[in-house]
PDB file of N, H, CA, C and O in Angstrom:
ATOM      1  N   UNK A   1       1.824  -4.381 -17.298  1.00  0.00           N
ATOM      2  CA  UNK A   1       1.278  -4.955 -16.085  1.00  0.00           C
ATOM      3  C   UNK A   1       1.887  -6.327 -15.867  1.00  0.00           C
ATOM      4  O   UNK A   1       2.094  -7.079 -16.820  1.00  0.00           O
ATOM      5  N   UNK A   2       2.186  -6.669 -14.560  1.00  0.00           N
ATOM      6  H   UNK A   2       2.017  -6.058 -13.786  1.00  0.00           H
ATOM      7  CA  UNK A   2       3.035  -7.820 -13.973  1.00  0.00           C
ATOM      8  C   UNK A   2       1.392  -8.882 -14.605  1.00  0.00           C
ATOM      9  O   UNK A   2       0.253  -8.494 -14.864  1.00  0.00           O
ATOM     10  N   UNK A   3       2.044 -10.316 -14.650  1.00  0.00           N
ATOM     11  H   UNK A   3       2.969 -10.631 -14.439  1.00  0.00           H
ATOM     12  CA  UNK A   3       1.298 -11.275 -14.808  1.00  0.00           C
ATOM     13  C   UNK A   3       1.816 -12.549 -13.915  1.00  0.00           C
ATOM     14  O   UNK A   3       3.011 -12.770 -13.720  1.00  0.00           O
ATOM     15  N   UNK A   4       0.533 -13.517 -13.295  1.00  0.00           N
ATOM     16  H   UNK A   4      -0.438 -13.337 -13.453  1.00  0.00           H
ATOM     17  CA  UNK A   4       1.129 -14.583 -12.511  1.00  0.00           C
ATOM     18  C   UNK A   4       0.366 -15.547 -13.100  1.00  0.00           C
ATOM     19  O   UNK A   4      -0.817 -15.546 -13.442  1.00  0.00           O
ATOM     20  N   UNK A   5       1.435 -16.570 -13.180  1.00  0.00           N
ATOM     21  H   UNK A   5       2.396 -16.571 -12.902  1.00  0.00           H
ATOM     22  CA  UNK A   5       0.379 -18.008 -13.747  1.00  0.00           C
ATOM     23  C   UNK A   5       0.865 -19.115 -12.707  1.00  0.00           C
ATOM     24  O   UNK A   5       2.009 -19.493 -12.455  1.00  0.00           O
ATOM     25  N   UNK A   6      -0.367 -19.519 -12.179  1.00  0.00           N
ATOM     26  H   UNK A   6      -1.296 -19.213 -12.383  1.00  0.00           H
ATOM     27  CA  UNK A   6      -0.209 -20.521 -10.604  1.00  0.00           C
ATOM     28  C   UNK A   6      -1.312 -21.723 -10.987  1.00  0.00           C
ATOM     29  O   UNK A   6      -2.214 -21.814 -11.819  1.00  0.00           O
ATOM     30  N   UNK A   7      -0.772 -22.591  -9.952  1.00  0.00           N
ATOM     31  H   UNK A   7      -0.039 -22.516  -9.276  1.00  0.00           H
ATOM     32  CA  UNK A   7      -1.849 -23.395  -9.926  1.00  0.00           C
ATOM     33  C   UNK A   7      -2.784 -23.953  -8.737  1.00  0.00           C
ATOM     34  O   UNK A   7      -3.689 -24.757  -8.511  1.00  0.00           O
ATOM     35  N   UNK A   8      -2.151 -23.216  -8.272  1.00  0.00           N
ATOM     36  H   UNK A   8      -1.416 -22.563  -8.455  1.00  0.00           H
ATOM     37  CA  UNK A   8      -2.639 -23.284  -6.307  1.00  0.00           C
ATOM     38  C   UNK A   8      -3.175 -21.506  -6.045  1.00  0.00           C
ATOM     39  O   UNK A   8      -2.407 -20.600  -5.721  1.00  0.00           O
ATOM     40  N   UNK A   9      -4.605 -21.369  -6.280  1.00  0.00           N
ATOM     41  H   UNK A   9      -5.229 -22.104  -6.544  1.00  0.00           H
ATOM     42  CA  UNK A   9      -5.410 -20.156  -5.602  1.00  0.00           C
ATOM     43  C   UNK A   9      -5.018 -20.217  -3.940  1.00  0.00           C
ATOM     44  O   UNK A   9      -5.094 -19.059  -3.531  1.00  0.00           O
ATOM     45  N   UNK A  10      -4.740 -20.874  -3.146  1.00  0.00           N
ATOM     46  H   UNK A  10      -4.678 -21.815  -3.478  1.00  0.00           H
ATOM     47  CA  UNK A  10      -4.132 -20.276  -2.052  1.00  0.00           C
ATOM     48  C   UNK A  10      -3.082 -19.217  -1.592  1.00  0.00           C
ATOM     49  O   UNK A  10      -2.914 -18.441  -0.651  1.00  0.00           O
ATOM     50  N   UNK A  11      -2.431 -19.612  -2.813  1.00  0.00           N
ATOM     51  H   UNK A  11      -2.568 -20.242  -3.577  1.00  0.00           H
ATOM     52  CA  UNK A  11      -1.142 -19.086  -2.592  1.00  0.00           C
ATOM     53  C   UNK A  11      -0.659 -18.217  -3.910  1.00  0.00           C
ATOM     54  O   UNK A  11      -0.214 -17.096  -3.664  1.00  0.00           O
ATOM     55  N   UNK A  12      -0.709 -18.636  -5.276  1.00  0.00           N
ATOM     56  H   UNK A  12      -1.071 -19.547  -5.476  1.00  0.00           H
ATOM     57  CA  UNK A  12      -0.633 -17.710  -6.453  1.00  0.00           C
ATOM     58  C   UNK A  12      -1.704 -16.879  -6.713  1.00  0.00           C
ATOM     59  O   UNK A  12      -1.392 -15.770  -7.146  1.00  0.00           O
ATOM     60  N   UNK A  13      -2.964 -17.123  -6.559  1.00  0.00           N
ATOM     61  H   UNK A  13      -3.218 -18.024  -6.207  1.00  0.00           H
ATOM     62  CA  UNK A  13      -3.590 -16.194  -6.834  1.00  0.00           C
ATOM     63  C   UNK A  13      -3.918 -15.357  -5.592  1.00  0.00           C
ATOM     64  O   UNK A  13      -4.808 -14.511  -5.677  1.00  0.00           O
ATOM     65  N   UNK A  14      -3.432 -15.492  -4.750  1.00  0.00           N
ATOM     66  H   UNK A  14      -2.709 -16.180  -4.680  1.00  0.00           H
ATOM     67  CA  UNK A  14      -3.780 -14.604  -3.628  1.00  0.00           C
ATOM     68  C   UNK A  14      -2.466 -13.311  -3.771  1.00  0.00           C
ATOM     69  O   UNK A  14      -2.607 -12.088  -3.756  1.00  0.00           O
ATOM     70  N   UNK A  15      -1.392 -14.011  -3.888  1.00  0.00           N
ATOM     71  H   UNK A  15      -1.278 -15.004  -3.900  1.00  0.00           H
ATOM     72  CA  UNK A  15      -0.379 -13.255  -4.250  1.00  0.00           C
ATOM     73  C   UNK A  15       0.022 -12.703  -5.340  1.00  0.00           C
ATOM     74  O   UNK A  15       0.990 -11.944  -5.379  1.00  0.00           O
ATOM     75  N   UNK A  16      -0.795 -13.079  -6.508  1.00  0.00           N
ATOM     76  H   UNK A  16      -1.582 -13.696  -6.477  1.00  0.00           H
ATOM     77  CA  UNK A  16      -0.719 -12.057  -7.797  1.00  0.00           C
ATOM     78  C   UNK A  16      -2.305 -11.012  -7.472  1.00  0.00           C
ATOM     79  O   UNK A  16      -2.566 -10.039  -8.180  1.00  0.00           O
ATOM     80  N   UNK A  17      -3.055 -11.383  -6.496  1.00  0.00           N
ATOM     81  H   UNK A  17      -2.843 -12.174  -5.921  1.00  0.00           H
ATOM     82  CA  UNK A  17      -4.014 -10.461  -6.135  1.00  0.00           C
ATOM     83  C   UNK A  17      -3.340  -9.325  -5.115  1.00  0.00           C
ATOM     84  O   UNK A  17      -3.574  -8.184  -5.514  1.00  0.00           O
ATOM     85  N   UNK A  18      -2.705  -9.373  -4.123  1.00  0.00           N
ATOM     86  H   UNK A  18      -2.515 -10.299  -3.800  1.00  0.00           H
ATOM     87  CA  UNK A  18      -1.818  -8.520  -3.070  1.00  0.00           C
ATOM     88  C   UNK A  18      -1.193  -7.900  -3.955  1.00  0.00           C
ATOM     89  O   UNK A  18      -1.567  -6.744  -3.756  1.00  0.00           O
ATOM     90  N   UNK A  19      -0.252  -7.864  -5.095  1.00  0.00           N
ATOM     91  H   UNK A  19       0.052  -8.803  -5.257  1.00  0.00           H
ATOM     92  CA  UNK A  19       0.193  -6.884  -6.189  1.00  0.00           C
ATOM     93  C   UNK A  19      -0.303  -6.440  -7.103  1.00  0.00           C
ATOM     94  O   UNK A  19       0.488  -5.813  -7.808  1.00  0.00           O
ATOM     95  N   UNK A  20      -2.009  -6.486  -7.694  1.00  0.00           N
ATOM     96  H   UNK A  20      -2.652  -6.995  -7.121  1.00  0.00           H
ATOM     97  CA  UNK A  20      -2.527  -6.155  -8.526  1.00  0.00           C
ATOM     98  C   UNK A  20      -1.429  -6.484  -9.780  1.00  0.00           C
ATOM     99  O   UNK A  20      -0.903  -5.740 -10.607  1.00  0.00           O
ATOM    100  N   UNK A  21      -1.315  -8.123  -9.504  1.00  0.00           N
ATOM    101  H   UNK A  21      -1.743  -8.727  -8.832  1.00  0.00           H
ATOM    102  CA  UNK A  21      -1.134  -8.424 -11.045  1.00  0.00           C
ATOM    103  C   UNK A  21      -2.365  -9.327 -11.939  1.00  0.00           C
ATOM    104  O   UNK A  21      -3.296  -9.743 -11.250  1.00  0.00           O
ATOM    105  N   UNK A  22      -2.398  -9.622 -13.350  1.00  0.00           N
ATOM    106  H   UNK A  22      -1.642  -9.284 -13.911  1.00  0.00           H
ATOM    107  CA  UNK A  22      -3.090 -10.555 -13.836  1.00  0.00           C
ATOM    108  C   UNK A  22      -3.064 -11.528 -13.284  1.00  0.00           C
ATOM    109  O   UNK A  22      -1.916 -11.802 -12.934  1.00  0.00           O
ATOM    110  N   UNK A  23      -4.109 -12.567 -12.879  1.00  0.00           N
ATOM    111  H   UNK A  23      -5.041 -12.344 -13.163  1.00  0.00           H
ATOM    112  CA  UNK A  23      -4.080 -13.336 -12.340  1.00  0.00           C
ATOM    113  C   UNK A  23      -4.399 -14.698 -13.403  1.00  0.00           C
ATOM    114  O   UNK A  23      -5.412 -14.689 -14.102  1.00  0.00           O
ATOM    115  N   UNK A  24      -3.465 -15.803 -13.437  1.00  0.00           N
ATOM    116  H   UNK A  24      -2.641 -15.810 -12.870  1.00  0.00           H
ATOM    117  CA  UNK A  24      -3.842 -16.855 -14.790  1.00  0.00           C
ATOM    118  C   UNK A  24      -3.911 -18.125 -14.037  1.00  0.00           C
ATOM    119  O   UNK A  24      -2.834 -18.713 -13.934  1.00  0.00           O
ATOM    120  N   UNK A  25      -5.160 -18.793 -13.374  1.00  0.00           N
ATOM    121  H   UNK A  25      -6.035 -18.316 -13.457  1.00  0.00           H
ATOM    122  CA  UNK A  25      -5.146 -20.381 -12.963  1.00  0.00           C
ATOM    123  C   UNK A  25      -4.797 -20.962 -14.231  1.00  0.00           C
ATOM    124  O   UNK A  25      -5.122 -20.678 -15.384  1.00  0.00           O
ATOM    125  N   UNK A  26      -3.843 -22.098 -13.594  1.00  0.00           N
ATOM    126  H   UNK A  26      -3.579 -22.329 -12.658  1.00  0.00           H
ATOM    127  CA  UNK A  26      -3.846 -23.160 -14.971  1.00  0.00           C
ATOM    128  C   UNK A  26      -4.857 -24.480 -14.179  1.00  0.00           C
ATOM    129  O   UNK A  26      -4.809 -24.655 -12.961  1.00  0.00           O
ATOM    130  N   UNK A  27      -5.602 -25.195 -14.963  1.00  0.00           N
ATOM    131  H   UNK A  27      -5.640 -25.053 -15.952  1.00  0.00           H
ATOM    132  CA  UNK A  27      -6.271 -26.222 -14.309  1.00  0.00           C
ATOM    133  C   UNK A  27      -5.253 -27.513 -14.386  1.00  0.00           C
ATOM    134  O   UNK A  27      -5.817 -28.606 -14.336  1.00  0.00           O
ATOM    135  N   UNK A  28      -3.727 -27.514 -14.508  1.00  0.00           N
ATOM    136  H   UNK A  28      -3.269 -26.626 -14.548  1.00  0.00           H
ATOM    137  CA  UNK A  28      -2.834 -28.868 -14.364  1.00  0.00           C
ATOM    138  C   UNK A  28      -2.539 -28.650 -13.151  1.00  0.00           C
ATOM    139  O   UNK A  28      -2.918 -27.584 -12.665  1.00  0.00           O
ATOM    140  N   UNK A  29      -1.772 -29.610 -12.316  1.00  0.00           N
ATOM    141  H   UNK A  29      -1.464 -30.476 -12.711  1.00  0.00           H
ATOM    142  CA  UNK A  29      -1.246 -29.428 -11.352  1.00  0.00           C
ATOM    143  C   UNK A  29      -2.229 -29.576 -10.414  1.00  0.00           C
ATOM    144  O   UNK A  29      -3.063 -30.479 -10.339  1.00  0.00           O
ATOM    145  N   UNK A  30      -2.013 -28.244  -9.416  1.00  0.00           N
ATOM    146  H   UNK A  30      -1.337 -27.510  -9.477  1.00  0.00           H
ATOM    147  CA  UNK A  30      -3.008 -28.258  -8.505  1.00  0.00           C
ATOM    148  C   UNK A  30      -4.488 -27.782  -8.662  1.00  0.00           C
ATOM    149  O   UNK A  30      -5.494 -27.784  -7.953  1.00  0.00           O
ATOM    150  N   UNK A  31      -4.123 -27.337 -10.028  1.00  0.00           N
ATOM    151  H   UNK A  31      -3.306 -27.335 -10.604  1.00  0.00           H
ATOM    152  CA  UNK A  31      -5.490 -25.805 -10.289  1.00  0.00           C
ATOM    153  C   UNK A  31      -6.617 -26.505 -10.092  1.00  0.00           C
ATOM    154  O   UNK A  31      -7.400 -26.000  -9.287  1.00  0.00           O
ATOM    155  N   UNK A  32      -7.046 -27.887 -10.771  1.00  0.00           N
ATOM    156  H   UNK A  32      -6.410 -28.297 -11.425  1.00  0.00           H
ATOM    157  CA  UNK A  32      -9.019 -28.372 -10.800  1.00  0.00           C
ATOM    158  C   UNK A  32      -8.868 -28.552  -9.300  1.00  0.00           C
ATOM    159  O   UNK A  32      -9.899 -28.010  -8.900  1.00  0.00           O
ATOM    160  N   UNK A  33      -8.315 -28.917  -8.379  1.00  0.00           N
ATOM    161  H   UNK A  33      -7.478 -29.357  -8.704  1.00  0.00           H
ATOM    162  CA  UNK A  33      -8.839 -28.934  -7.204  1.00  0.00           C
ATOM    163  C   UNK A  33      -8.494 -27.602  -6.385  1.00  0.00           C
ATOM    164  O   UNK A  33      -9.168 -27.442  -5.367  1.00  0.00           O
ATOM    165  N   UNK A  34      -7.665 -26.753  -6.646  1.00  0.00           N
ATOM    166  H   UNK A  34      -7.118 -26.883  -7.473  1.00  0.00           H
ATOM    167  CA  UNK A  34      -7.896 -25.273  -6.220  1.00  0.00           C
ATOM    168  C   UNK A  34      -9.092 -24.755  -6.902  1.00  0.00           C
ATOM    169  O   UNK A  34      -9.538 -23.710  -6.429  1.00  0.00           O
ATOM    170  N   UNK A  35      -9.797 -25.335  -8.059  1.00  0.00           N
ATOM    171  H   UNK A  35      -9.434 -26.184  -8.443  1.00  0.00           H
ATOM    172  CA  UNK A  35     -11.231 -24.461  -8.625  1.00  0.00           C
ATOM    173  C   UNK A  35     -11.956 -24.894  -7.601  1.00  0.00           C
ATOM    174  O   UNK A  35     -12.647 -24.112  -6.947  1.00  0.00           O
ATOM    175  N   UNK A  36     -11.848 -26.961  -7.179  1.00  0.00           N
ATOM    176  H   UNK A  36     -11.286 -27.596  -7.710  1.00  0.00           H
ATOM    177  CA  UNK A  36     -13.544 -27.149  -6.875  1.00  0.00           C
ATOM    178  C   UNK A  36     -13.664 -27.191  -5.469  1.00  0.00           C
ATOM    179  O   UNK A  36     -14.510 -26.636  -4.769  1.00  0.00           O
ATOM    180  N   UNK A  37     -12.424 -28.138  -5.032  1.00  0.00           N
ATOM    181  H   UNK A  37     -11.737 -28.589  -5.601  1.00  0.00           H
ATOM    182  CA  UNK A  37     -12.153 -27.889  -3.471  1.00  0.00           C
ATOM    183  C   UNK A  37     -11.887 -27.000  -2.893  1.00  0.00           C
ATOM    184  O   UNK A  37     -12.600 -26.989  -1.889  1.00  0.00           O
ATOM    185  N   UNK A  38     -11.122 -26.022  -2.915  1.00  0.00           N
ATOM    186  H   UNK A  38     -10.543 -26.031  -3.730  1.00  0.00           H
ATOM    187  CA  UNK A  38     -10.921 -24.737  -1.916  1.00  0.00           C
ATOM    188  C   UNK A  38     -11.022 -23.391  -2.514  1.00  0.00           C
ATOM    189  O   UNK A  38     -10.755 -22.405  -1.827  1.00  0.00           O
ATOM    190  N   UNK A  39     -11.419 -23.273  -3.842  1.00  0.00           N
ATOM    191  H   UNK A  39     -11.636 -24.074  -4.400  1.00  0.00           H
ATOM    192  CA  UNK A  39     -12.104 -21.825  -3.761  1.00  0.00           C
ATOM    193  C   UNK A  39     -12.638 -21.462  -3.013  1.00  0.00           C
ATOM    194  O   UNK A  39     -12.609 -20.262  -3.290  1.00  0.00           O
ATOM    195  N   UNK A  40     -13.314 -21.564  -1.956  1.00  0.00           N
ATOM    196  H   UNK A  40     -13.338 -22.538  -1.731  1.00  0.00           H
ATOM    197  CA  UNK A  40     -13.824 -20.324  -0.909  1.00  0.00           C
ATOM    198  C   UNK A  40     -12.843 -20.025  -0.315  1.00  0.00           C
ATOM    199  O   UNK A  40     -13.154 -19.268   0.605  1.00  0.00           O
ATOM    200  N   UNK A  41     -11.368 -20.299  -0.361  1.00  0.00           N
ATOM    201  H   UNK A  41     -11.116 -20.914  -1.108  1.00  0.00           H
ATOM    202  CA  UNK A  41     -10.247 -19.781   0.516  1.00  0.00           C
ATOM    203  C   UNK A  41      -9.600 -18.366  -0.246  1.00  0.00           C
ATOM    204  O   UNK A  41      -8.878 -17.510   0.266  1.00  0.00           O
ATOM    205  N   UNK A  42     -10.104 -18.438  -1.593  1.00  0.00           N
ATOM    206  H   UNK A  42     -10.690 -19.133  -2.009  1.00  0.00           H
ATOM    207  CA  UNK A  42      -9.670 -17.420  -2.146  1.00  0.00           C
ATOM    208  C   UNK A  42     -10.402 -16.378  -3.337  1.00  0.00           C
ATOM    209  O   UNK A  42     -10.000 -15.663  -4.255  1.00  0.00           O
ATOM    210  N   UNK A  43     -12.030 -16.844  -2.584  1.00  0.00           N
ATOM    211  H   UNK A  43     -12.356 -17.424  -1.838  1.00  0.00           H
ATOM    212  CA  UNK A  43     -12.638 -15.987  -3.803  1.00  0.00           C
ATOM    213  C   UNK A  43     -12.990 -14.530  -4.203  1.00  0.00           C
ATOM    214  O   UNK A  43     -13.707 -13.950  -5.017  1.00  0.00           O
ATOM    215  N   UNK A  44     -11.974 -14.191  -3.051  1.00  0.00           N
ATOM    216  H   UNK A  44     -11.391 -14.662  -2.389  1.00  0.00           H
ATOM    217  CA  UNK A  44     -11.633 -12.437  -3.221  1.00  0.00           C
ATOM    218  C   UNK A  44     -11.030 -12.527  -4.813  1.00  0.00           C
ATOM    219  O   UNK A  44     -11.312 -11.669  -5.649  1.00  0.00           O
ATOM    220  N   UNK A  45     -10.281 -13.532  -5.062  1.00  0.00           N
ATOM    221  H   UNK A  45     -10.052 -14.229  -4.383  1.00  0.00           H
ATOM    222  CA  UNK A  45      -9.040 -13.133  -5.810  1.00  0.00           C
ATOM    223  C   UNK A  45      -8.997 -13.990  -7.253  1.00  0.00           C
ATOM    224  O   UNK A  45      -8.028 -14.562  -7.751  1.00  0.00           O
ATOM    225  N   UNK A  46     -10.014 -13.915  -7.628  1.00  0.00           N
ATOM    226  H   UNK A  46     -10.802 -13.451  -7.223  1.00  0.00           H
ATOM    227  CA  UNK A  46     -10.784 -14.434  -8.734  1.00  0.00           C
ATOM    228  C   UNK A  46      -9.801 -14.716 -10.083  1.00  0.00           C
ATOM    229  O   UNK A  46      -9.618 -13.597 -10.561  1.00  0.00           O
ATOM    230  N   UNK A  47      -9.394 -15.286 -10.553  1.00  0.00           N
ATOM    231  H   UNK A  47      -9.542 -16.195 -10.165  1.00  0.00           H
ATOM    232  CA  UNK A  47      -8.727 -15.385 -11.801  1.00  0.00           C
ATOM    233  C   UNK A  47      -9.463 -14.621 -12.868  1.00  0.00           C
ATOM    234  O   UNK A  47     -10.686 -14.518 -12.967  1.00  0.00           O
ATOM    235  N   UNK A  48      -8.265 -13.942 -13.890  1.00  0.00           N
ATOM    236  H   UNK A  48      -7.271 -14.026 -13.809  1.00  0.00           H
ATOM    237  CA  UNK A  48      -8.462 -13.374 -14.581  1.00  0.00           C
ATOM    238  C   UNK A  48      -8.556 -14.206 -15.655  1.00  0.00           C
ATOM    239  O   UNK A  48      -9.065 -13.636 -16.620  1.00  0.00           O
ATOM    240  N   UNK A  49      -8.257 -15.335 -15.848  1.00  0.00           N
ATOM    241  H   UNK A  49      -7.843 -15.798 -15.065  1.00  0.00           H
ATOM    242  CA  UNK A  49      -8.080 -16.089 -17.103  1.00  0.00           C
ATOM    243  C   UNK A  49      -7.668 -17.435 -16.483  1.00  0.00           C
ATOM    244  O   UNK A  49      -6.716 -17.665 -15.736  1.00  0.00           O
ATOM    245  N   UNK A  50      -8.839 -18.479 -17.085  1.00  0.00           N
ATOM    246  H   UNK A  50      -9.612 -18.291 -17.692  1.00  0.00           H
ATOM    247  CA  UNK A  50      -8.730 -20.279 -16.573  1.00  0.00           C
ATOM    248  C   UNK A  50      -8.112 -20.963 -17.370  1.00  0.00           C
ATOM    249  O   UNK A  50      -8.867 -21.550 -18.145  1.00  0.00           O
ATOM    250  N   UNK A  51      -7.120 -21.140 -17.518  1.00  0.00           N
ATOM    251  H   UNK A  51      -6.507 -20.662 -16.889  1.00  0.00           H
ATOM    252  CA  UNK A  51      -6.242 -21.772 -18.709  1.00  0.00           C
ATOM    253  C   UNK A  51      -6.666 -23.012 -18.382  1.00  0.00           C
ATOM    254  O   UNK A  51      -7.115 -23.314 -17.277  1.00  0.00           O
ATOM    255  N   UNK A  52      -6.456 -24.226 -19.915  1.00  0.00           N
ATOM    256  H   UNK A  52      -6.091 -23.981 -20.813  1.00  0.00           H
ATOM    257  CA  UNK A  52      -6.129 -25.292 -19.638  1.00  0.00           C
ATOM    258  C   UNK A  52      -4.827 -26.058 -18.851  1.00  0.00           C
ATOM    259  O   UNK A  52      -4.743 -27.002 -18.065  1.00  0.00           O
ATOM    260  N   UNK A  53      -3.886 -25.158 -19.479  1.00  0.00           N
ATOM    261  H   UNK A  53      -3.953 -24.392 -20.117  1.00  0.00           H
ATOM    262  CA  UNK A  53      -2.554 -25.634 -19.428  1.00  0.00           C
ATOM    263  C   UNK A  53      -1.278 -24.370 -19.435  1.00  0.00           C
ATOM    264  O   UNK A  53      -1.652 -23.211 -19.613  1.00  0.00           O
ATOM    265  N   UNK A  54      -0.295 -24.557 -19.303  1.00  0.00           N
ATOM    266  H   UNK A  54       0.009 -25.499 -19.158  1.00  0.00           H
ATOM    267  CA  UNK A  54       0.624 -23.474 -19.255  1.00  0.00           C
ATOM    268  C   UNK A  54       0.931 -22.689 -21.142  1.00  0.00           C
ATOM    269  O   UNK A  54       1.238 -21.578 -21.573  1.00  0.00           O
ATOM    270  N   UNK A  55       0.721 -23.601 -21.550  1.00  0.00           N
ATOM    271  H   UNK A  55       0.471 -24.504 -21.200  1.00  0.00           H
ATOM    272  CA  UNK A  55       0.435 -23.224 -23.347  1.00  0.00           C
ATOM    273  C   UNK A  55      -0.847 -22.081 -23.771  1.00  0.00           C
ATOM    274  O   UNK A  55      -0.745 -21.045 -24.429  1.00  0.00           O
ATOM    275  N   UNK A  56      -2.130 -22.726 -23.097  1.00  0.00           N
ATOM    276  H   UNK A  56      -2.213 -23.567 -22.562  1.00  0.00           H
ATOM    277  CA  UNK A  56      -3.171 -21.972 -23.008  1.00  0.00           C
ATOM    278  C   UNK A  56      -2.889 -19.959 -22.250  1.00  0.00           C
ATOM    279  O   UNK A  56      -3.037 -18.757 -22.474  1.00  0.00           O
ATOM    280  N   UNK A  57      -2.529 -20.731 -21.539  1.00  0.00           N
ATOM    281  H   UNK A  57      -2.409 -21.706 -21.357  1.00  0.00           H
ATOM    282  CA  UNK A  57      -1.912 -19.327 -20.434  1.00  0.00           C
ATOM    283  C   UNK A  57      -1.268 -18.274 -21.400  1.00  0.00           C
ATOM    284  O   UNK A  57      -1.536 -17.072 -21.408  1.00  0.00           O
ATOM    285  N   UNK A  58      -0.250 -19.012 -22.329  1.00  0.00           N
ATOM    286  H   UNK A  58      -0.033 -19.988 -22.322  1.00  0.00           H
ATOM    287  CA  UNK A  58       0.726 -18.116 -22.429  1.00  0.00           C
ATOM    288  C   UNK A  58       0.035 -17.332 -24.009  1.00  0.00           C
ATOM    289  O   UNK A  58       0.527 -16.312 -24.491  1.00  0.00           O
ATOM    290  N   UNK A  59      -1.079 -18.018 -24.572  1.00  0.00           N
ATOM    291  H   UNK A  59      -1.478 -18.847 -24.180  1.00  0.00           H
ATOM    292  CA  UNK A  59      -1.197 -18.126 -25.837  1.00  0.00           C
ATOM    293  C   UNK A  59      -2.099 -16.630 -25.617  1.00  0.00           C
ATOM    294  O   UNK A  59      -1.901 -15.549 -26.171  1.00  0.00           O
ATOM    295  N   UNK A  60      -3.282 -17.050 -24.475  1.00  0.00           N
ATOM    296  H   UNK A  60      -3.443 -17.928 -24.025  1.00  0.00           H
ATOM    297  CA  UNK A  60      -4.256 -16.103 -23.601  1.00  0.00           C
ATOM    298  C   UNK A  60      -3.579 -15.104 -23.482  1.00  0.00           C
ATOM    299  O   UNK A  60      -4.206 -14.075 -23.734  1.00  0.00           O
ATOM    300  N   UNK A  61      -1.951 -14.890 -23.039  1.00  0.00           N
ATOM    301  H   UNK A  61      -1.441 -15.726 -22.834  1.00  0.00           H
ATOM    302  CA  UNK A  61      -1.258 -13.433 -22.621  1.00  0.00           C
ATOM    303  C   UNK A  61      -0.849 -12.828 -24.115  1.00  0.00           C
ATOM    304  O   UNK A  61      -0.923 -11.649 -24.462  1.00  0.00           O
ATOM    305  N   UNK A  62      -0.543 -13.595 -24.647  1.00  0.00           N
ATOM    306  H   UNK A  62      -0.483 -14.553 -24.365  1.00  0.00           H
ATOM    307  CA  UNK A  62       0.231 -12.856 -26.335  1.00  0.00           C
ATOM    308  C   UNK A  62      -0.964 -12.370 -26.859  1.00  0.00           C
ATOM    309  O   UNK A  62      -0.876 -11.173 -27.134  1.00  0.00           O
ATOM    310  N   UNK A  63      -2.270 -12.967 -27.144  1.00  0.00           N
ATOM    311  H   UNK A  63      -2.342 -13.939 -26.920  1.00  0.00           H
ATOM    312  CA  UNK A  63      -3.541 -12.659 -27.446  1.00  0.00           C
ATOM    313  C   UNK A  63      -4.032 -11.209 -26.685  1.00  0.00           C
ATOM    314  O   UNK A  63      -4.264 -10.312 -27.496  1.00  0.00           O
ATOM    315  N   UNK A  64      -4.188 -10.918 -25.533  1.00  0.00           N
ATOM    316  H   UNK A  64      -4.000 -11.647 -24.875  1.00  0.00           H
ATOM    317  CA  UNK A  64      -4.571  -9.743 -25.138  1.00  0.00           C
ATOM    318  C   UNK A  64      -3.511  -8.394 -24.980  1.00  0.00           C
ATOM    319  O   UNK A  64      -3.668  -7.193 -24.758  1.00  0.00           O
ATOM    320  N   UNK A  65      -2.545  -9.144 -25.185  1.00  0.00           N
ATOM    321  H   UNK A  65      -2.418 -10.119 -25.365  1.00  0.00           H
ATOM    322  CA  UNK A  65      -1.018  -7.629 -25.660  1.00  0.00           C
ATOM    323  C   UNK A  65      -1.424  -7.681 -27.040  1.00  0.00           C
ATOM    324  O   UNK A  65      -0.715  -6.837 -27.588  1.00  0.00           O
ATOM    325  N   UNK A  66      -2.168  -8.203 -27.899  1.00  0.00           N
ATOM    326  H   UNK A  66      -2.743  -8.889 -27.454  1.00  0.00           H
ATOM    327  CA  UNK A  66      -1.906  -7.671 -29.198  1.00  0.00           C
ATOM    328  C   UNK A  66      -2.892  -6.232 -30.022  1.00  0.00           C
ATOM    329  O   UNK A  66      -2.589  -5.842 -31.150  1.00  0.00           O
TER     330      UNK A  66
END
């Protein structure tokens, strides 16, 4: 299964939701204010996994392939 790790729910998680891929917010970047400010723009498309960081993300993906 395809996997997306974004930090903007407008736009990555909407678009790893349109392909039924995993969906991975990281909270750097844009992600804590894509959680607190504009989640209602995208709460069809719910993250599958809230990383801290892009480390967290990747540690979260090796962890559930195993």
């Amino acid at each position: 299964m395809c996997c997306d790790i974004g930090d903007v729910g407008d736009t990555d998680m909407l678009a790893a939701h349109a392909v039924g891929a995993i969906k991975i917010l990281v909270k750097t970047g844009w992600g804590e204010s894509s959680l607190l400010k504009y989640r209602h723009n995208w709460k069809k498309a719910e993250p599958d996994y809230i990383a801290e960081n892009i480390n967290d993300a990747v540690k979260w993906i090796l962890n559930s392939n195993s």
